[in-house]
N, CA and C of each residue as an Amber inpcrd file, in Angstrom:
protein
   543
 -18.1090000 -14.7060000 -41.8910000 -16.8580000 -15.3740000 -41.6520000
 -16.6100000 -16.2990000 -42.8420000 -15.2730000 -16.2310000 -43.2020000
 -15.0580000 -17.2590000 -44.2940000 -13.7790000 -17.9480000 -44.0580000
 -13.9190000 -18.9000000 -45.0050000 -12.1530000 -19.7020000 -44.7130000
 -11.2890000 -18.8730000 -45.7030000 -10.0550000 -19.8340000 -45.9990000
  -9.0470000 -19.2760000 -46.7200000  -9.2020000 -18.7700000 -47.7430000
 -10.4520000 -19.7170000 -48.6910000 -10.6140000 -19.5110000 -50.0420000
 -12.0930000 -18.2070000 -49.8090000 -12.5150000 -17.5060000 -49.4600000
 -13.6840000 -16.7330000 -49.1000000 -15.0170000 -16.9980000 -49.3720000
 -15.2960000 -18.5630000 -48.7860000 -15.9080000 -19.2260000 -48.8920000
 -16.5330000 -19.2320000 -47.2480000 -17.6440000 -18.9210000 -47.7940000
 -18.9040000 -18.7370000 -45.9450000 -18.6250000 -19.8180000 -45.1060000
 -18.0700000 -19.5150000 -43.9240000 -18.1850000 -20.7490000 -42.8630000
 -19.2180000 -20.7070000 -42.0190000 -19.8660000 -21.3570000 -40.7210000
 -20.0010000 -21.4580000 -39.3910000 -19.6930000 -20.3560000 -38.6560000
 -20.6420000 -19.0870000 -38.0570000 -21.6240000 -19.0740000 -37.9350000
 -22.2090000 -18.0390000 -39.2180000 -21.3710000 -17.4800000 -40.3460000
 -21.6730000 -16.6140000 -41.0530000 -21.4040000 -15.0070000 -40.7040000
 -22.5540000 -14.5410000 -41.0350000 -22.6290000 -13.0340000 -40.2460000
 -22.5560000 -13.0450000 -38.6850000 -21.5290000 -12.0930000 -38.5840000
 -21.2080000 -12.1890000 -36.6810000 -21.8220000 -10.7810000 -36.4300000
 -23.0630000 -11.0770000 -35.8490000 -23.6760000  -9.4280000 -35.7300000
 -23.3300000  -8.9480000 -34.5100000 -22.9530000  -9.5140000 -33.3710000
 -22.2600000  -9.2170000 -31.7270000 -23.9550000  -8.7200000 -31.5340000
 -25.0450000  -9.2630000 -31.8500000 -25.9560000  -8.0960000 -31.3410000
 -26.5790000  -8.2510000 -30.0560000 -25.7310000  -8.6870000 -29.2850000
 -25.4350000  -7.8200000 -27.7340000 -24.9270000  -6.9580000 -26.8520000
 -24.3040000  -6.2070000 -27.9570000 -24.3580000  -4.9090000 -28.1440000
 -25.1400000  -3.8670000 -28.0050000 -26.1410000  -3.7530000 -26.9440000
 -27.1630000  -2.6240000 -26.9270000 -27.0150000  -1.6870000 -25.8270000
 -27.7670000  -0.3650000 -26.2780000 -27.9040000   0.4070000 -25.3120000
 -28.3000000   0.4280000 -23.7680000 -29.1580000  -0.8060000 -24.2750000
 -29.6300000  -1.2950000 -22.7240000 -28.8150000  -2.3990000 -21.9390000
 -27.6040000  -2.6900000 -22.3820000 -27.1520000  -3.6160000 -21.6240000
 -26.2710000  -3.1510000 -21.1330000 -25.9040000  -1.7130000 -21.2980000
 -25.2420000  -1.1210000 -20.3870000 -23.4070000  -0.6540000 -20.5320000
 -23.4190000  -0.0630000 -19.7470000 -21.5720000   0.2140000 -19.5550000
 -20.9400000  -1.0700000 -19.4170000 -21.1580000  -2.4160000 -18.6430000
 -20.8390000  -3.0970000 -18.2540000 -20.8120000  -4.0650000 -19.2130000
 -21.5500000  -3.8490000 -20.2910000 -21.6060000  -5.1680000 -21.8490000
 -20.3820000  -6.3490000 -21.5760000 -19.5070000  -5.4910000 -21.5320000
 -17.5410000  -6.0540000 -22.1080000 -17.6570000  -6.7290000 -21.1720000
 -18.2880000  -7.1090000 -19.8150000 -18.1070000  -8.2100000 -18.6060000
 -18.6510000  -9.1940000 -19.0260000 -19.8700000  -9.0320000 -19.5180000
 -20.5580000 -10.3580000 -20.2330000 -20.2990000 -11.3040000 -21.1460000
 -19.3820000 -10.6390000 -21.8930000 -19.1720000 -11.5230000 -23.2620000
 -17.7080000 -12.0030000 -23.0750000 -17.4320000 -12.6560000 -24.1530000
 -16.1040000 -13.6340000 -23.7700000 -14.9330000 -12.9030000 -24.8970000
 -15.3140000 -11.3520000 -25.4740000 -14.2860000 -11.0670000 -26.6500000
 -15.3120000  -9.4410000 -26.9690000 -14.4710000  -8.5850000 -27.3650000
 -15.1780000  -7.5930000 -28.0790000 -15.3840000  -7.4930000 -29.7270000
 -15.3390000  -8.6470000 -30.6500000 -15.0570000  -8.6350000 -32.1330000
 -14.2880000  -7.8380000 -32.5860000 -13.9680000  -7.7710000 -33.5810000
 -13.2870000  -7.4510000 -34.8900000 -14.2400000  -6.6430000 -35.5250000
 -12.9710000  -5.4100000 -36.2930000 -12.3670000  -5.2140000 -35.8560000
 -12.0580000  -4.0230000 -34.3690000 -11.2220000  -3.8290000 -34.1640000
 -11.3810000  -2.8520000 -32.8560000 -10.5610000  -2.0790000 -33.2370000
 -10.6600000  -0.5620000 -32.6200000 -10.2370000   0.8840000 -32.3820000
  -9.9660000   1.1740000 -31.4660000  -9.0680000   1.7800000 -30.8170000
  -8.8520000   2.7080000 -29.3450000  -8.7700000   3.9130000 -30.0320000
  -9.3840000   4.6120000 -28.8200000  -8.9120000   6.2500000 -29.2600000
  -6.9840000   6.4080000 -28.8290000  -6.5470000   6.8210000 -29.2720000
  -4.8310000   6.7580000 -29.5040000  -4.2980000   7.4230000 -27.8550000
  -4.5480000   8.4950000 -27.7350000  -4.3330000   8.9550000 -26.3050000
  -4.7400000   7.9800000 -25.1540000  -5.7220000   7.6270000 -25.1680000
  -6.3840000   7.1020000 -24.2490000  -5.5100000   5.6920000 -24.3100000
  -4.8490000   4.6000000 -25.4340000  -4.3390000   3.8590000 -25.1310000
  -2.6200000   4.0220000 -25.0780000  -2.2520000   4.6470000 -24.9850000
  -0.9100000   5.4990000 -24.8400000  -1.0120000   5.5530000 -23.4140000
  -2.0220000   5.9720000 -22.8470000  -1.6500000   6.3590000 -21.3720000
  -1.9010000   5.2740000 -20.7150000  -3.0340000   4.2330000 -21.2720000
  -2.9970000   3.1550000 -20.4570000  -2.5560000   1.9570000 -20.7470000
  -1.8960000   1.7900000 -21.7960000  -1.0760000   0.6770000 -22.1960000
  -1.4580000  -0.2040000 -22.7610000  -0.5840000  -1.2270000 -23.6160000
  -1.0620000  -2.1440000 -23.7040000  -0.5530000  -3.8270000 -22.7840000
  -1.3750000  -4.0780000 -22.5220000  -1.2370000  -5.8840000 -21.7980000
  -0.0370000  -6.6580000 -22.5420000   0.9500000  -6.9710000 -21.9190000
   1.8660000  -7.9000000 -22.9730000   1.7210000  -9.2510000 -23.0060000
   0.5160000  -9.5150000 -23.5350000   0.1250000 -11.0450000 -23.7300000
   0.0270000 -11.0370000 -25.4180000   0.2260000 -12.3530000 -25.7770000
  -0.4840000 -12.6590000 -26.9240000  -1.6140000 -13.0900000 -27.2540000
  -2.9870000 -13.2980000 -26.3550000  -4.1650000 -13.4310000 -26.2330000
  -4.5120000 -12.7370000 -25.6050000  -5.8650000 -12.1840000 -26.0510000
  -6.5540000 -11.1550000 -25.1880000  -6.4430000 -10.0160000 -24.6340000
  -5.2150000  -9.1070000 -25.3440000  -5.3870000  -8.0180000 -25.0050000
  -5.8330000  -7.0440000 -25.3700000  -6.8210000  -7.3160000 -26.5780000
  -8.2120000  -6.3340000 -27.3830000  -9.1010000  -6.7650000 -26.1730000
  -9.5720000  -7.2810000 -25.4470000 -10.5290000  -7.8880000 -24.6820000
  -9.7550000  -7.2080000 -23.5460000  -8.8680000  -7.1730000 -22.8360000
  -8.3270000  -6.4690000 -21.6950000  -8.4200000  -4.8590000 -21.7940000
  -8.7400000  -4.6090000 -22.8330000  -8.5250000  -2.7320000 -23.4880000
  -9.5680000  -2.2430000 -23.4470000 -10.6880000  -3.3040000 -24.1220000
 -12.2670000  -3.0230000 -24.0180000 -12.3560000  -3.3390000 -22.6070000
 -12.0170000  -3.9660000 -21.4080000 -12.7630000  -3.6980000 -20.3370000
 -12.4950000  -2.3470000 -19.4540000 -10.9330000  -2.4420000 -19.6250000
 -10.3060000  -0.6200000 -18.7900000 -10.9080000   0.0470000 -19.3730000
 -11.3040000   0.2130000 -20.7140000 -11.7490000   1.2770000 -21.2300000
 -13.5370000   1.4570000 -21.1980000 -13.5630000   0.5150000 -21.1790000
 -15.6890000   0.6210000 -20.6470000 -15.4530000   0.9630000 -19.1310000
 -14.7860000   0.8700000 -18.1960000 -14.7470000   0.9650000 -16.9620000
 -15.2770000   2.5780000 -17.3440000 -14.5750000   3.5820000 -17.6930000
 -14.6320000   5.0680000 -17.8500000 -15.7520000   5.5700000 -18.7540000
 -15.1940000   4.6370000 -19.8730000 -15.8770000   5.7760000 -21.3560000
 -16.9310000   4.1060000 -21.9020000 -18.1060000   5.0860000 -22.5680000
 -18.7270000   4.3050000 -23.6700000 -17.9680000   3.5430000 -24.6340000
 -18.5250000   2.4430000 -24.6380000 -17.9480000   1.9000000 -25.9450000
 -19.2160000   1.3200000 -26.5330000 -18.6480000   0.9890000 -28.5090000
 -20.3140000   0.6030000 -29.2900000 -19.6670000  -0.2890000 -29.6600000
 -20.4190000  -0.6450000 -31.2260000 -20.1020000  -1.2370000 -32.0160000
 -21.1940000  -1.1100000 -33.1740000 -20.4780000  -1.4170000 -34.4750000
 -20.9480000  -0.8600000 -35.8290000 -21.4490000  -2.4520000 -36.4170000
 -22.8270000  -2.4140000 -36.6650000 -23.5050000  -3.4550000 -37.1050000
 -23.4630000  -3.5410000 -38.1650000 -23.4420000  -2.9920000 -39.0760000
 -23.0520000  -3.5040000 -40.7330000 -22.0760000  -4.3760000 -40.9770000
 -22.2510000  -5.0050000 -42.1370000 -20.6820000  -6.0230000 -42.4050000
 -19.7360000  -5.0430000 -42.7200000 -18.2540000  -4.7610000 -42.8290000
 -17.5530000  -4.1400000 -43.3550000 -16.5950000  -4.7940000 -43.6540000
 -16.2830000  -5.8950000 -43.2240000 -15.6310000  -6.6770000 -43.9510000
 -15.8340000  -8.1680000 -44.1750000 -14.8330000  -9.1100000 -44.6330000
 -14.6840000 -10.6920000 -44.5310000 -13.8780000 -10.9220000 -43.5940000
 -14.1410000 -11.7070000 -42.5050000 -13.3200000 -12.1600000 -41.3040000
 -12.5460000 -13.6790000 -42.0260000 -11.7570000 -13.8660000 -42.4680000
 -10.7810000 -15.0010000 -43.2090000 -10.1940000 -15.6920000 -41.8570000
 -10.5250000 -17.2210000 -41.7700000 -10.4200000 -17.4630000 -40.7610000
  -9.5260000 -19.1270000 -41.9320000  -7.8300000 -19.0890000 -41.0070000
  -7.2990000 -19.7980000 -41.5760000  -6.3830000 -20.7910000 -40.2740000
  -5.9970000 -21.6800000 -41.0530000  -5.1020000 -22.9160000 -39.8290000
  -4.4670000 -21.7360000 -38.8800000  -3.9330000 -21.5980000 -37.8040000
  -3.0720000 -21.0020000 -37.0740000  -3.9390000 -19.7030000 -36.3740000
  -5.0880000 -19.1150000 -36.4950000  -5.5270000 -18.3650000 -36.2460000
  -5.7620000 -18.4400000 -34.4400000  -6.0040000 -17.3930000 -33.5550000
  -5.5870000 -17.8410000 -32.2500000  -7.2920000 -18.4130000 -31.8060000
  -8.0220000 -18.1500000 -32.4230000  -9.0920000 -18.9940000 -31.9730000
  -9.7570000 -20.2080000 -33.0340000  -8.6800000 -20.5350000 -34.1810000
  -9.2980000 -21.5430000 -35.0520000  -8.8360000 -22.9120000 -34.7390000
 -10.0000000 -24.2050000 -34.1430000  -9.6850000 -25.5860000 -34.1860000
  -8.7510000 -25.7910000 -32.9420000  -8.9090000 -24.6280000 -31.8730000
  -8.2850000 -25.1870000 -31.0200000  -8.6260000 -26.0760000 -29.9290000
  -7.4670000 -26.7170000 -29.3460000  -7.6020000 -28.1730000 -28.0680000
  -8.8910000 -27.3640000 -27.0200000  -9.4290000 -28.1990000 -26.5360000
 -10.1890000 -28.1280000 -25.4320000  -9.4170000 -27.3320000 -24.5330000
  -7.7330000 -27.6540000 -24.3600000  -7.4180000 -27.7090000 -23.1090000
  -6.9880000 -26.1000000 -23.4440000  -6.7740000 -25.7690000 -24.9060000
  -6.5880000 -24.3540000 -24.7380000  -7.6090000 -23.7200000 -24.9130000
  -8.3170000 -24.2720000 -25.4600000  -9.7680000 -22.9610000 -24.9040000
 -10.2980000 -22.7520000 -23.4730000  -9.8090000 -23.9470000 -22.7780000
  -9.8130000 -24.0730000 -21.6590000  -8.9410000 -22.9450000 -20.6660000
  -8.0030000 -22.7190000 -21.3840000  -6.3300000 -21.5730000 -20.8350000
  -7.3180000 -20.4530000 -21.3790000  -7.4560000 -20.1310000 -22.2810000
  -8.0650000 -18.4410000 -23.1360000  -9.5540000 -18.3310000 -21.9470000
 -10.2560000 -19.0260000 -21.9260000 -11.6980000 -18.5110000 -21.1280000
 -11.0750000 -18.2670000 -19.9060000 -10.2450000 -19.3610000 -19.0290000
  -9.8430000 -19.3990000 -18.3610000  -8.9490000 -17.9230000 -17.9970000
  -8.2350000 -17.8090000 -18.6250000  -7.8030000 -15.8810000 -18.8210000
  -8.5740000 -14.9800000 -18.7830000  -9.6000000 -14.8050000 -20.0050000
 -10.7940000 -13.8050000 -19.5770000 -11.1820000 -13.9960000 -18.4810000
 -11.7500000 -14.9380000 -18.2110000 -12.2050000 -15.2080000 -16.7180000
 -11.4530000 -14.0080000 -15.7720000 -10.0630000 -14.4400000 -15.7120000
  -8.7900000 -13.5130000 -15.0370000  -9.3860000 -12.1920000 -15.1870000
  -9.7410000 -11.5780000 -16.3010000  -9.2090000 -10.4970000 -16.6690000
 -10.8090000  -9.9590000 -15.9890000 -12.3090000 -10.6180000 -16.0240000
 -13.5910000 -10.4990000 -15.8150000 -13.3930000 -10.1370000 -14.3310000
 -12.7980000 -10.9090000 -13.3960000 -12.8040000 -10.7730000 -11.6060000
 -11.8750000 -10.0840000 -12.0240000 -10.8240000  -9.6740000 -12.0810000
  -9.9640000  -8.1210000 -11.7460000 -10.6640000  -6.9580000 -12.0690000
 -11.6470000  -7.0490000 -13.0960000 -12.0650000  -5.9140000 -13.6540000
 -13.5730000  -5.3670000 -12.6410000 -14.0410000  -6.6270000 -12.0180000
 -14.8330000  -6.5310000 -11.5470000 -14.5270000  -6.0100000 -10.0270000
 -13.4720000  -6.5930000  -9.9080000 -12.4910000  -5.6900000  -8.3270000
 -12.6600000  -4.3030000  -8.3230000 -11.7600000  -3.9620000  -9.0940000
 -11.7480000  -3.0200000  -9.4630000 -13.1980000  -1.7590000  -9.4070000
 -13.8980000  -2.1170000 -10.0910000 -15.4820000  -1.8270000 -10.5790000
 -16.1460000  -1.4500000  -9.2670000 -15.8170000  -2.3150000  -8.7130000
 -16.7950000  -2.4380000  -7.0950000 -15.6200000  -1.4610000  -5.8290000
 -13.8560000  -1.8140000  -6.2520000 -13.6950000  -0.2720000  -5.1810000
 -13.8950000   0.7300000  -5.4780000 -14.2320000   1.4160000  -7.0060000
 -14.6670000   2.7230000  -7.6250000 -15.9660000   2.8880000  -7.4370000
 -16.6780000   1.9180000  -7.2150000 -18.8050000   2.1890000  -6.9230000
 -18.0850000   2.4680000  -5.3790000 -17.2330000   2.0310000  -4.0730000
 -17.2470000   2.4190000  -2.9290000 -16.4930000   3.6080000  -2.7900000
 -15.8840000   3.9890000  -3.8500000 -15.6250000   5.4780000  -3.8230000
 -16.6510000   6.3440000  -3.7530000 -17.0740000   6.1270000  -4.9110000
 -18.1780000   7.0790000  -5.3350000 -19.1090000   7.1440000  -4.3480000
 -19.6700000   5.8370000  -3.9820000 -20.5730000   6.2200000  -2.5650000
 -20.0190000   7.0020000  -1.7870000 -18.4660000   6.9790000  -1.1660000
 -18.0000000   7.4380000   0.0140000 -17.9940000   8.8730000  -0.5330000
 -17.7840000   9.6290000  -1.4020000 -17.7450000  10.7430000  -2.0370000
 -18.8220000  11.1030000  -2.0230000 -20.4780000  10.5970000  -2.5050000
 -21.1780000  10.9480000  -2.2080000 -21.9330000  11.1610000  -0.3870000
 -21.5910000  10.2720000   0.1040000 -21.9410000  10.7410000   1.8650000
 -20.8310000  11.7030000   2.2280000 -19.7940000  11.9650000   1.9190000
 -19.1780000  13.1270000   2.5130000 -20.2900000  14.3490000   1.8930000
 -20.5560000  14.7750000   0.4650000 -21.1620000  15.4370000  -0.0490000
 -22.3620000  15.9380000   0.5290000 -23.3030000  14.6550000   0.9000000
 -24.3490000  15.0950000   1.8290000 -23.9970000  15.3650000   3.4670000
 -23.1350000  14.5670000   3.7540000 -22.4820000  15.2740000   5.4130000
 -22.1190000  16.9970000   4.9570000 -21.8800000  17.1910000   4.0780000
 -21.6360000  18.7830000   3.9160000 -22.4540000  19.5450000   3.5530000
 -23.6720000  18.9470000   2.4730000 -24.7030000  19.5050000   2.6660000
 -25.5940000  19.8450000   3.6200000 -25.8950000  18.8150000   4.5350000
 -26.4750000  18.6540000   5.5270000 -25.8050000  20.5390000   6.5810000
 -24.3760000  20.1470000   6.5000000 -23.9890000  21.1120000   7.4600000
 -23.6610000  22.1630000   7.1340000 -24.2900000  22.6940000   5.9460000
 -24.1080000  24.4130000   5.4820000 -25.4970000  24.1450000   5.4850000
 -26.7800000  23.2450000   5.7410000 -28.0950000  23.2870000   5.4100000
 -28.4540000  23.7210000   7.2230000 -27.7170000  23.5410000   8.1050000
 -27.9280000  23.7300000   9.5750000 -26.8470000  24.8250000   9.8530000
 -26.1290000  25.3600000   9.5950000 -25.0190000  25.9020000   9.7610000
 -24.4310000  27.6720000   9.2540000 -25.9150000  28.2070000   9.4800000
 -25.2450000  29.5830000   8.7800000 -24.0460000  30.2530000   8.5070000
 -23.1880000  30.3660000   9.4690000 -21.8070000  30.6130000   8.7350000
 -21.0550000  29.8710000   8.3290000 -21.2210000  29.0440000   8.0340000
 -20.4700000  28.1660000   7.1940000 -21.1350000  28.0010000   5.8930000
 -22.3710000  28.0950000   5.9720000 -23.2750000  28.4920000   4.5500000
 -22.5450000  29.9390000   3.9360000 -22.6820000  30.7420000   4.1030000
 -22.3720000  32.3420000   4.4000000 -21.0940000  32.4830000   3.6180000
 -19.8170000  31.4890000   4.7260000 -19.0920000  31.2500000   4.2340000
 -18.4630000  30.7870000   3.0650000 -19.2870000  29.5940000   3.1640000
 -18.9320000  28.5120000   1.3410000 -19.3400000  29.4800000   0.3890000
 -20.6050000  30.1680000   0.3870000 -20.9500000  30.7400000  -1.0400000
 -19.9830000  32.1020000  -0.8750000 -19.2440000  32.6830000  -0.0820000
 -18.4210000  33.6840000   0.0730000 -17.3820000  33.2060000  -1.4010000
 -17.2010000  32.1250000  -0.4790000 -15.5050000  31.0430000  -1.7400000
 -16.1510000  31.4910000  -3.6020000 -17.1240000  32.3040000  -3.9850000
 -17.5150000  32.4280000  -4.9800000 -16.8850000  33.6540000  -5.8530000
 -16.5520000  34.6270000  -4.5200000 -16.2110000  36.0860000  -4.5470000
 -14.5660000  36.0370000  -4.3200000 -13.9380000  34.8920000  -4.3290000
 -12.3180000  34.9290000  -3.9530000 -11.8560000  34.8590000  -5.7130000
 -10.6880000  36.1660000  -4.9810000 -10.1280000  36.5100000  -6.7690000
  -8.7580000  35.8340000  -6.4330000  -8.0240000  35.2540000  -7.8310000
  -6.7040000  35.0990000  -7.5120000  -5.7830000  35.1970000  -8.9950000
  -4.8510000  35.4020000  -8.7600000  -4.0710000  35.5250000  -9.5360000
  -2.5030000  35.2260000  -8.9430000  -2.0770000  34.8640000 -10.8410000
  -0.7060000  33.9690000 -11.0210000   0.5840000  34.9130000 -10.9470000
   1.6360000  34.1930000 -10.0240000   2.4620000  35.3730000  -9.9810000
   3.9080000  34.6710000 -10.3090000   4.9900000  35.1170000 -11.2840000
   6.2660000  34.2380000 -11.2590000   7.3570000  35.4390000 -10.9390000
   8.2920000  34.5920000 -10.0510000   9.1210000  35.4520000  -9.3060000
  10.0860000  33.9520000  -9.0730000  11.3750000  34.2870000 -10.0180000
  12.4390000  33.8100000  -9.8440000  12.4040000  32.5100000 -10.7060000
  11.4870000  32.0710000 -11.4140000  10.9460000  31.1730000 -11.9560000
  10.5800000  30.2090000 -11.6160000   9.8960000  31.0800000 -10.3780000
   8.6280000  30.3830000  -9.6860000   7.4780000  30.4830000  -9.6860000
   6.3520000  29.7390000 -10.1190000   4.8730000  29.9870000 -10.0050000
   4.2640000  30.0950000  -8.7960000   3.8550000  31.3170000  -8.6910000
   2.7580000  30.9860000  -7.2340000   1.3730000  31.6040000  -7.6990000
   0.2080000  30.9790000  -7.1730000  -0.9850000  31.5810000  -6.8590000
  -1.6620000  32.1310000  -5.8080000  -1.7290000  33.3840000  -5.9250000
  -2.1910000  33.6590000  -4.7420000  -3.6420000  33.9180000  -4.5430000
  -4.2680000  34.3790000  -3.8590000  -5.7990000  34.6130000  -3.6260000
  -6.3290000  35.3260000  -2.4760000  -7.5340000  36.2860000  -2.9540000
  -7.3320000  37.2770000  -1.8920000  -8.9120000  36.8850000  -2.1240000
  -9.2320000  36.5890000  -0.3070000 -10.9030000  36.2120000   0.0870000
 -11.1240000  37.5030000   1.1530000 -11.6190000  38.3540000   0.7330000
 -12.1460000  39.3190000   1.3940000 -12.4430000  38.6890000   3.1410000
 -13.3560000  37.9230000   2.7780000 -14.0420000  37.0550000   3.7670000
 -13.6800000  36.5520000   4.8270000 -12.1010000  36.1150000   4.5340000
 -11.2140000  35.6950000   4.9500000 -10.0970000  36.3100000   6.1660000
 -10.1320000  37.4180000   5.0340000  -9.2050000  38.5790000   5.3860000
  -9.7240000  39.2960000   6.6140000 -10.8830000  39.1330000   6.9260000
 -11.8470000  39.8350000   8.0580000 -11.9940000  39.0410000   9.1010000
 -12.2230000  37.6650000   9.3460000 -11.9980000  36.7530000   9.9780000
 -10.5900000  36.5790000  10.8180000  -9.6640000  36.8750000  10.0750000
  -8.4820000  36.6600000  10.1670000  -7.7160000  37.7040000  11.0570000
  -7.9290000  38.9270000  10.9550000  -7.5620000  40.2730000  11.3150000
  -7.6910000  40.2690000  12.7620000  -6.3420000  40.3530000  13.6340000
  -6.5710000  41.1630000  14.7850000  -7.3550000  41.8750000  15.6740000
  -8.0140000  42.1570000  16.1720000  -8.8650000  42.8200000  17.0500000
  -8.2550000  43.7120000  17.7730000  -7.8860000  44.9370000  17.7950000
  -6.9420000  45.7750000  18.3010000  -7.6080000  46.5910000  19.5890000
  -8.9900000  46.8010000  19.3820000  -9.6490000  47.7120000  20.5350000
 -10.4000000  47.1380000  21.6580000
């Protein structure tokens, strides 16, 4: 880090090196900023936007986006961080660093909301999974059945410039059929 003139300030080299593999998906909850500089992959922030604040919305991008996907960071210097009067974190009041943590903070419990109804998804997704295992594991035709769903052919049909799919389950088709005698 340097001042105006590129002259070394306080703390020097900013290595973020809490940044590790072992600290997990969840890193971006811990810390109070993701450094400089930052990247989104372009699609990925297109679809999810950006925050219309003027603080913190590199720090709001890195948390939606660790929610899903990995994120790193590149330990070499690659550049000089020039840190001058007006900068949004240089020499500021108590009372606004007080407003900015105070925001992350915001942004840390929403993200963490969030975090915790997607872990009760996933659980609930996983006990349906085993309620279904369980019952093709006791359940011969319905075992019989499910791995049948392997042998269903289908194909795309447009008529009028309409898409339909249809699908023909043998399996199905026998089940289904009348009983005439």
């Amino acid at each position: 880090m340097t001042d105006f003139r590129l002259n070394t300030i306080a703390p020097g080299v900013i290595d973020h090196s809490e940044w590790t593999k072992e600290n997990g998906h969840n890193n971006a909850l811990r810390i109070n900023g993701l450094g400089a500089p930052r990247a989104f992959f372009t699609p990925i922030l297109r679809e999810t936007g950006v925050p219309n604040v003027s603080y913190g919305e590199d720090y709001a991008l890195g948390l939606i986006f660790s929610r899903q996907y990995k994120i790193g960071r590149i330990y070499d210097v690659l550049y000089l961080c020039r840190r001058w009067e007006g900068n949004s974190d240089a020499a500021l009041s108590i009372e606004q660093t007080n407003a900015n943590n105070h925001y992350k903070d915001s942004l840390r419990t929403r993200e963490l909301g969030i975090r915790k109804k997607y872990t009760e998804e996933l659980k609930n997704r996983n006990e349906i999974k085993r309620f279904i295992d369980s019952q093709l594991a006791c359940w011969p035709l319905a075992h019989h059945n499910h791995e049948a769903l392997q042998t269903v052919q289908t194909k795309e049909l447009s008529i009028n410039g309409y898409t339909f799919v249809v699908q023909c389950n043998a399996q199905r088709a026998v089940s289904t059929t009348a009983k005439v005698d």
